[in-house]
C-alpha positions, 0 to 999 in steps of 0.5 A, spaced: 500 500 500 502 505 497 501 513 499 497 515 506 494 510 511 487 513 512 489 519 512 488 526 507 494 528 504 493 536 508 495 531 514 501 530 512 508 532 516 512 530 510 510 529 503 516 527 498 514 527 490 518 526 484 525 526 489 531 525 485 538 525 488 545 524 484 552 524 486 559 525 483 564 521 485 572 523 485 573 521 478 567 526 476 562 520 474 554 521 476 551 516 480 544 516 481 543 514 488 535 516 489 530 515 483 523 517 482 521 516 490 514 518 492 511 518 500 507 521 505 507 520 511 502 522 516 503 527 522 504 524 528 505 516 524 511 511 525 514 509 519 521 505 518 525 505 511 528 498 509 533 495 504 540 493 501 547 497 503 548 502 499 539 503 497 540 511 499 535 509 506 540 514 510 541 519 504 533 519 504 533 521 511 538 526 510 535 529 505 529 529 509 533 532 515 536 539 510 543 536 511 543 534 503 540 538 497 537 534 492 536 535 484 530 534 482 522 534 486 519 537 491 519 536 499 513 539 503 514 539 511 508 540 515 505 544 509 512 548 508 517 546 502 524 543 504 529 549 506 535 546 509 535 544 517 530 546 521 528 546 529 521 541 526 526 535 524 531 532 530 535 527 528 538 521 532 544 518 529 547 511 531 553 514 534 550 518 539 553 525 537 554 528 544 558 533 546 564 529 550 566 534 554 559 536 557 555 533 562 549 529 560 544 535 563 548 541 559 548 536 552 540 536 554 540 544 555 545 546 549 539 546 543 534 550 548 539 555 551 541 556 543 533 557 542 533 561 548 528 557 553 527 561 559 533 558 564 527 556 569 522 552 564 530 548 559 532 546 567 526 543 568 524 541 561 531 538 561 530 534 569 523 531 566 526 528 559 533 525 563 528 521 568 523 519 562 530 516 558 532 513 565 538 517 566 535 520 573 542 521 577 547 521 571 546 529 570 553 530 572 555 525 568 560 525 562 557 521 555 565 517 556 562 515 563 556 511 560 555 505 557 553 506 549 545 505 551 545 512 556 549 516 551 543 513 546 538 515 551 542 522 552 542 523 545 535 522 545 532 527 551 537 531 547 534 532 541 527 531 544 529 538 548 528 542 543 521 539 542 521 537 534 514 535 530 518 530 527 523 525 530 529 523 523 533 517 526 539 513 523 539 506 526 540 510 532 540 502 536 544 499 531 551 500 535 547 496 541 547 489 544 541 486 544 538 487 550 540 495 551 537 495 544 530 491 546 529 496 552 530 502 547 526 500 542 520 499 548 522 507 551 522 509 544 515 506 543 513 509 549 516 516 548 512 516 540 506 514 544 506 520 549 508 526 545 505 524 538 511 525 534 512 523 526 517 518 526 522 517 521 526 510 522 532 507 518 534 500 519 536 494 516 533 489 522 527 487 518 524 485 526 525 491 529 522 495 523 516 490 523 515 492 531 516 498 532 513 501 525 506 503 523 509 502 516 514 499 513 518 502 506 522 497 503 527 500 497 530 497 491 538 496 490 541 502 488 539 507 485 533 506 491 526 506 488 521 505 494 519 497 492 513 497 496 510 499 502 508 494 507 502 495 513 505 493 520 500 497 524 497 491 528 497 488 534 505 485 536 503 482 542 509 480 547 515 483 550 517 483 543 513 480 538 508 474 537 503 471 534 502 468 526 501 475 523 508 478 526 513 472 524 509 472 517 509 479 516 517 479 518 519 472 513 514 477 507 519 483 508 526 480 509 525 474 502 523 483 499 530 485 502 533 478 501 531 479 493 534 486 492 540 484 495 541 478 490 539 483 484 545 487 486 550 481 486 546 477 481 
């Protein structure tokens, strides 16, 4: 099912049409990384982007976020056309990107102190959001004295600080172990369902994208066309998944992406 859910396109957080991108390489060769990708997310809907290294998920994703221009189409974000960064996408990347040498509690407070938040109102926001990630008594911490699942959750109260209507993440949990990753796949639900925010989730574990996912975006080899888009927006049951329609849903997705990985060494 392509396009929007149930919902009308005037409630869109992001509309892609027509997107095309292209690269150069250093020996000035033209690569067509995106071609022809066509998607509307719904406010406040979790949709996760699947496929092959090298299918341009991340790159979409980027694009999306401003930090790349595109060649061709058009980009609607909350009615507006895309014009560079913007305080209405966060952006989570699998590295955590915090500042080393600032605590937990001022990694949380710099983007609203940039904003210029009232001292009182960013202190406050900032204790709230560091207790919800469960990081409650590692304010004064540095991101080199966390495991790699706390700077993850830091990361994540960070960038919801400054209180963006779209969540942009990069395989945010793909440097975890297991365990760390199965608790912040469940925070993260648990945030997406409080706040109401778009989310737009890049990854290549076909299980996490079926269980946290609403919809799931299967891509094609490079250049990266949008193959199909997959209803997961149903009953999960279990601590992490349960149930025929689960495990059939991700055996579907995984022989797409397995097919596409065989095109590209076929």
């Amino acid at each position: 099912m392509n396009g929007l859910p149930a919902t009308a396109a005037a409630e869109a957080a992001i509309e892609i049409s027509g997107l095309n991108f292209e690269y150069e390489t250093a020996g000035q060769q033209k690569v067509r990384a995106l071609d022809g990708i066509e998607l509307s997310i719904a406010k406040g809907e979790f949709v996760s982007i699947l496929g092959p290294s090298g299918c341009g998920k991340s790159t979409l994703l980027y694009i999306v976020g401003g930090f790349v221009p595109f060649n061709q189409g058009s980009i609607i974000v909350e009615g507006r056309p895309l014009a560079g960064p913007g305080p209405d996408r966060g952006v989570v990347f699998q590295q955590f990107a915090l500042f080393p040498w600032k605590t937990v509690q001022q990694n949380v407070l710099y983007g609203m102190e940039k904003q210029r938040v009232p001292k009182a109102e960013r202190l406050e926001r900032a204790a709230r959001l560091i207790r919800e990630v469960g990081l409650a008594g590692f304010e004064d911490s540095f991101p080199s004295q966390l495991s790699g699942g706390m700077r993850q959750r830091a990361a994540i109260a960070r960038t919801l600080a400054v209180d963006p209507s779209i969540l942009l993440m990069d395989e945010p949990f793909g440097a975890l172990d297991a365990q760390t990753r199965s608790i912040m796949q469940e925070q993260l639900l648990e945030i997406w369902r409080s706040t109401g925010k778009t989310v737009l989730f890049v990854t290549h574990d076909v299980r996490e994208a079926v269980y946290l996912s609403q919809r799931v975006v299967l891509m094609t080899k490079r250049p990266g066309r949008i193959k199909e888009i997959v209803d997961t927006d149903f009953e999960k049951g279990g601590e992490f998944a349960g149930g025929k329609r689960f495990d059939d849903t991700v055996e579907y997705i995984w022989n797409q992406v397995k097919a596409e990985i065989g095109a590209s060494h076929g």
